[in-house]
C-alpha positions in Angstrom: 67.3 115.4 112.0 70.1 112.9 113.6 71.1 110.2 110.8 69.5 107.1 113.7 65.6 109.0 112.7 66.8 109.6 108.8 67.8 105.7 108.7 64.6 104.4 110.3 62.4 106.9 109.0 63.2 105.9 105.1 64.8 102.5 106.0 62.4 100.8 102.6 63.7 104.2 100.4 67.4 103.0 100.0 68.8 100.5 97.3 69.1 96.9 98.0 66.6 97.3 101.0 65.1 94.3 100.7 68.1 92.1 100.1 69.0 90.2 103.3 72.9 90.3 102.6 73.5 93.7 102.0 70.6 94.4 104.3 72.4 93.2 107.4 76.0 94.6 106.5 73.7 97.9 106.3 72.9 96.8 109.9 76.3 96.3 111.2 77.7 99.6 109.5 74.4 101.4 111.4 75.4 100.0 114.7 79.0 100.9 114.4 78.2 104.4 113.6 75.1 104.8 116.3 77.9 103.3 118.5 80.3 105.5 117.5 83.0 103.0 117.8 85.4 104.2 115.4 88.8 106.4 115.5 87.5 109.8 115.6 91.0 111.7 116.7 93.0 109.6 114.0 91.1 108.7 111.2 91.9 110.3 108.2 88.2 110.1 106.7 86.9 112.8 109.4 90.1 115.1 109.2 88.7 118.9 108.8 85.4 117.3 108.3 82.8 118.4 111.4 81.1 115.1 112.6 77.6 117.1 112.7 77.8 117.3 109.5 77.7 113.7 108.4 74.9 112.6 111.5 72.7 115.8 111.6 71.1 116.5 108.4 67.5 116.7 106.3 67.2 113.2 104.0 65.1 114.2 101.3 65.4 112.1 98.2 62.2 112.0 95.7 62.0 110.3 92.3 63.3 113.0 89.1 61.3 115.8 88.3 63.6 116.5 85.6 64.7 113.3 83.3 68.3 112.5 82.8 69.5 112.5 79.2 72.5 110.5 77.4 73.2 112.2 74.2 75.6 111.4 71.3 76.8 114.8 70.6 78.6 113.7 67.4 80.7 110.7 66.8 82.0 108.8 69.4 81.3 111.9 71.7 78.5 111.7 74.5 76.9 113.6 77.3 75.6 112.1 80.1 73.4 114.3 82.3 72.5 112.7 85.3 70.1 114.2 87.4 70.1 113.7 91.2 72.1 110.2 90.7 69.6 109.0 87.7 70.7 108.1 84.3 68.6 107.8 81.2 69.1 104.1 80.4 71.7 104.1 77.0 73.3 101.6 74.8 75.2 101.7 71.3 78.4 100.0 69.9 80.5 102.4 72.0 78.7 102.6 75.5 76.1 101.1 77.7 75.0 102.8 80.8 71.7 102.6 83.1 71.1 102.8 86.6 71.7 100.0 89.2 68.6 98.3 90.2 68.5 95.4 93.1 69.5 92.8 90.5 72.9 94.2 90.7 73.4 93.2 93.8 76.4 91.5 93.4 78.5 94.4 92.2 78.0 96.1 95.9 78.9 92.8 97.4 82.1 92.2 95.7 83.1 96.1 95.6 86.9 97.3 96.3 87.0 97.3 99.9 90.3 99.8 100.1 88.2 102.6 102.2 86.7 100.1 105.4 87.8 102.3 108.1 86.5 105.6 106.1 83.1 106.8 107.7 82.6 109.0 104.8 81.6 105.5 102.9 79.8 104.0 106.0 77.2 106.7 105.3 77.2 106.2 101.6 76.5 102.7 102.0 73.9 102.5 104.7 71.6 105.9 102.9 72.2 104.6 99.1 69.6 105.8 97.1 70.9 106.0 93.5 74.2 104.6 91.8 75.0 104.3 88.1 76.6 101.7 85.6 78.8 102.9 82.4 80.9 100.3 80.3 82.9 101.3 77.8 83.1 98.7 75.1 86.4 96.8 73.8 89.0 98.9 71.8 86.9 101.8 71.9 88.3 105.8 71.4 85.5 108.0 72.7 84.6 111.3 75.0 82.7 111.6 77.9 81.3 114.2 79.3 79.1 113.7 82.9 77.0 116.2 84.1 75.8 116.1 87.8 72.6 118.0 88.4 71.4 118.3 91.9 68.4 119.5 92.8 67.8 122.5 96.2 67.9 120.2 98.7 68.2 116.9 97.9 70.9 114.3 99.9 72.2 112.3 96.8 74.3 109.1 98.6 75.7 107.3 94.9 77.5 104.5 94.2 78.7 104.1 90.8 80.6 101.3 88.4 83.0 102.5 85.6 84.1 99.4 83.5 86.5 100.2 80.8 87.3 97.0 78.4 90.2 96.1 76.6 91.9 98.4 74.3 89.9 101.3 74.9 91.1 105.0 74.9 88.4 107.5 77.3 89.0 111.1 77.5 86.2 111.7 80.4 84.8 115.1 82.1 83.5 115.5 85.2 81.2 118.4 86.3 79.2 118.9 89.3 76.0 121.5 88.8 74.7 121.7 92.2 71.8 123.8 93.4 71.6 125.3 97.1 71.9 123.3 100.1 72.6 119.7 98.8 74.8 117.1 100.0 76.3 114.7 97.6 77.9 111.6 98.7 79.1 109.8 95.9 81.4 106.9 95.2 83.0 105.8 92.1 84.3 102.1 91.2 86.4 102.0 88.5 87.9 99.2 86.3 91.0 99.5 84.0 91.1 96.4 81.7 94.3 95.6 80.3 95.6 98.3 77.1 93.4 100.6 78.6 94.1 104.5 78.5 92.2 106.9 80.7 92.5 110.9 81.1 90.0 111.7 83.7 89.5 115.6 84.4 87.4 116.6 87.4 85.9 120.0 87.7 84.0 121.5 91.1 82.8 124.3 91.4 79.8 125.5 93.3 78.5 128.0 96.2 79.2 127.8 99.5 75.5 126.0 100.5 76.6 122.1 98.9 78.6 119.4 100.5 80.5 117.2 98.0 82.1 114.5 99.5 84.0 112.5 96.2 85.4 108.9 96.8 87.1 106.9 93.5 88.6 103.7 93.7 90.5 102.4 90.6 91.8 99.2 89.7 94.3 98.8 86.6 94.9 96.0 84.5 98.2 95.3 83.1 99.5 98.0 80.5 96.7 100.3 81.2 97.5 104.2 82.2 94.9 106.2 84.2 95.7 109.9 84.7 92.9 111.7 86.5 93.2 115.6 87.6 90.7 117.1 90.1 89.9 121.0 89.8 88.3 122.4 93.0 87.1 125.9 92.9 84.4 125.4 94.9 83.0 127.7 97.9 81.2 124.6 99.4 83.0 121.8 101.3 84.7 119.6 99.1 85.9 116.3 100.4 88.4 114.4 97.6 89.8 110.8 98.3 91.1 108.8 95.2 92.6 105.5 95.5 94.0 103.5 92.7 96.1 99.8 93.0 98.3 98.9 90.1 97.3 95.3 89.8 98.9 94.3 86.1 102.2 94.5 85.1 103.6 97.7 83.7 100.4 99.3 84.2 100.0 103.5 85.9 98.7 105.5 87.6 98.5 109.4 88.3 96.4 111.3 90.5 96.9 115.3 90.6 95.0 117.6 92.4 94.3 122.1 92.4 92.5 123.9 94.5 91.8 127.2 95.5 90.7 128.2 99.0 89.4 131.9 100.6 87.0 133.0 103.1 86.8 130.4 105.9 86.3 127.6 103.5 87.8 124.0 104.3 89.1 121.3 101.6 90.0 117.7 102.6 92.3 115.6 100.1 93.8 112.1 100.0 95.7 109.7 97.3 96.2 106.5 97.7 98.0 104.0 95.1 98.5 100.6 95.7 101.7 98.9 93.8 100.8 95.2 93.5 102.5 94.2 90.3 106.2 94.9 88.7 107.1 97.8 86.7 104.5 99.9 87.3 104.4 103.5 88.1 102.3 106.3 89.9 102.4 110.0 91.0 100.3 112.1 92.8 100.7 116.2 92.7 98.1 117.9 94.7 98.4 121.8 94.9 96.9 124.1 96.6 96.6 128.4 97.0 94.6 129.9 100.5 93.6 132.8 101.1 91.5 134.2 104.0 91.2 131.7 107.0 90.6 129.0 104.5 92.6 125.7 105.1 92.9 122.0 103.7 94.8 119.0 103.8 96.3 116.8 102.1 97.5 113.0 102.6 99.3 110.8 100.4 100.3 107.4 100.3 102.5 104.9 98.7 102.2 101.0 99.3 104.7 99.0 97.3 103.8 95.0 97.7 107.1 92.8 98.1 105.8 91.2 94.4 106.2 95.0 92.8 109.8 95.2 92.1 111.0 97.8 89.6 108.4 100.5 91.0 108.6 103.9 90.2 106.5 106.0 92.8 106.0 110.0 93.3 104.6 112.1 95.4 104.5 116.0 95.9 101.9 118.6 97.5 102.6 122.5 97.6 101.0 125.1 99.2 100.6 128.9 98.8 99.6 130.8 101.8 98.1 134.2 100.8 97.4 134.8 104.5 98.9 134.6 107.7 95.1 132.9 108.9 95.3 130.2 106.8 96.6 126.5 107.2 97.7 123.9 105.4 98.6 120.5 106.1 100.4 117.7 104.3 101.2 114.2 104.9 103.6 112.2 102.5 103.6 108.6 103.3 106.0 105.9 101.6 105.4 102.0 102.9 108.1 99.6 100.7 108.3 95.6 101.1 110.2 95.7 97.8 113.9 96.6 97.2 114.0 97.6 93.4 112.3 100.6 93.5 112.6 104.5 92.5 110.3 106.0 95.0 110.3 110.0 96.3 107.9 112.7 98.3 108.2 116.5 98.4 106.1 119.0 100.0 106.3 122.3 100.2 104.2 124.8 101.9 104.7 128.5 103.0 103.8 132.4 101.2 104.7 134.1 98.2 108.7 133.8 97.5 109.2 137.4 98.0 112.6 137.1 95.8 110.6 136.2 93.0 107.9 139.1 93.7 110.8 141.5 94.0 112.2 140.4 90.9 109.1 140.6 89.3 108.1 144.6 90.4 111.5 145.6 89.9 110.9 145.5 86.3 107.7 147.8 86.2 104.9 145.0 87.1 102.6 145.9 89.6 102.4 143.7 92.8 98.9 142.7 92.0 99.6 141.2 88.4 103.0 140.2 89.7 101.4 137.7 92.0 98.9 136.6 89.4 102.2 135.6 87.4 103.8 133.7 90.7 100.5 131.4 91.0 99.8 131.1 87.7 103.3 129.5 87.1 102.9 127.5 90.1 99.6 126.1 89.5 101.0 125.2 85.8 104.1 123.4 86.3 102.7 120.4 87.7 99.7 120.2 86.0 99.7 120.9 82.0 
């Protein structure tokens, strides 16, 4: 079914339907896409992304069969299992977290508005039909571990809210359980407040029948660190874009990225960090080994304001090519209006070093385990 029958055929289903501001900037996104007036050749939202998959597709969304748990596993430790974008409404000393409901409005209003030319968003924001909110109290140490469940053939288009106040330490994991044939959409909004420290770990892996296209956007505080590392071992289409803007003083960011492609799989990546404040610093590392006729791509990006003197910026993508079939492609990007800054990109993309292979079976190791060595070293260097 085209997106124009999904939209008008569940037009009362999706969040906010009945509020008259978001309602109409659900209009005008609707008529920009049935329009199709936006960069197709040069956007980097629909690179190796088909545009059939985004406009022709089954919506089928239905209230939870299966109810969403939040569990305190032990102290300060929690599991939140959230089942086709539902959360079990939750709240302690530590946490709160429940789903949005049309009183929240104002959140979707006000939202980061660093990804308007991505289409990817433009769908999530016209078919939202579930989005979660998680706060993490004031100088708070605790573990979190999210679960997404997806049921066989459900279109899940999420929008969530991470708030992370003062002084708090998070150590969060993300996993994605997806059943056959499902497309997840889902957005994350996160806040840093200042102190803040945040190790974010992303896992993906599913079969070759699930979309899972995964947009953050982070803002930090001054003096807070966010490190977040994406692992893609997924057979389905995975779609990764993380954004983050350094908006206090001395605060960090750093985004790194694995993945690991075969068959004719396809894997779309972008990092964005935004430096807006001075003395703050950023990285982003995205890796990646193919195989097959698998290929991916990866673009990052560096924006230093004039205001963020004394920036330190990174940026580095590598590729292995296990075949002479598969492709990868990388795009460093560095835009400066400052002129105290330490900012560098690298990439590096091409086969096995056959030096280091030789090396490696001249002393009795077999060519299979030898490689096994090269990739495991590679994938590790970066990301440990």
């Amino acid at each position: 079914m085209t997106f124009e029958k999904n939209y008008k055929l569940h037009s009362k289903e999706y969040i906010f339907s009945n509020n008259e501001i978001l309602k109409n900037k659900r209009e005008n996104i609707f008529s920009k896409l049935i329009s199709k007036n936006f960069d197709k050749k040069n956007n980097e939202s629909l690179k190796n992304i088909n545009i059939s998959d985004l406009t022709i597709f089954d919506y089928h969304y239905e209230p939870n069969k299966n109810k969403p748990t939040t569990i305190l596993n032990e102290k300060d430790n929690y599991t939140i299992n959230i089942v086709n974008g539902r959360c079990q409404t939750y709240e302690d000393n530590n946490i709160k977290v429940k789903n949005i409901s049309s009183s929240d409005f104002e959140l979707f209003r006000d939202q980061n508005n660093v990804n308007l030319e991505d289409v990817v968003i433009d769908f999530n924001k016209i078919f939202l039909n579930s989005g979660i909110f998680i706060k993490v109290k004031k100088s708070k140490k605790i573990k979190l571990f999210l679960l997404h469940n997806t049921d066989q053939n459900y279109t899940v288009f999420q929008n969530n809210f991470f708030y992370f106040e003062n002084s708090s330490t998070v150590e969060i994991e993300e996993e994605f359980k997806l059943s056959k044939n499902t497309i997840n959409n889902i957005s994350h909004n996160i806040k840093v407040d200042r102190d803040v420290l945040i190790d974010y770990n992303i896992f993906q892996n599913f079969s070759n029948s699930n979309k899972l296209y995964l947009t953050s956007n982070t803002n930090c505080e001054e003096n807070s660190s966010f490190k977040q590392n994406t692992y893609n071992f997924s057979n389905g289409f995975v779609r990764n874009f993380h954004s983050a803007s350094l908006d206090g003083k001395f605060s960090s960011a750093f985004l790194k990225g694995y993945f690991f492609l075969k068959d004719e799989n396809i894997n779309s990546n972008k990092t964005y960090i935004i430096h807006k404040a001075e003395n703050c610093e950023s990285s982003q590392i995205y890796k990646g080994i193919l195989n097959d006729s698998s290929k991916a791509n990866y673009y990052s990006n560096t924006f230093v304001s004039k205001n963020a003197q004394k920036t330190e910026g990174y940026q580095l993508s590598k590729g292995i090519l296990l075949s002479d079939n598969c492709s990868f492609f990388s795009k460093p990007e560095l835009r400066i209006f400052a002129d105290d800054v330490k900012c560098s990109h690298g990439s590096t993309i091409g086969p096995i070093d056959k030096t280091a292979l030789f090396y490696l079976r001249s002393r009795g190791i077999s060519k299979k385990n030898a490689m096994k060595m090269i990739v495991s070293s590679f994938v590790e260097e970066d990301l440990i």
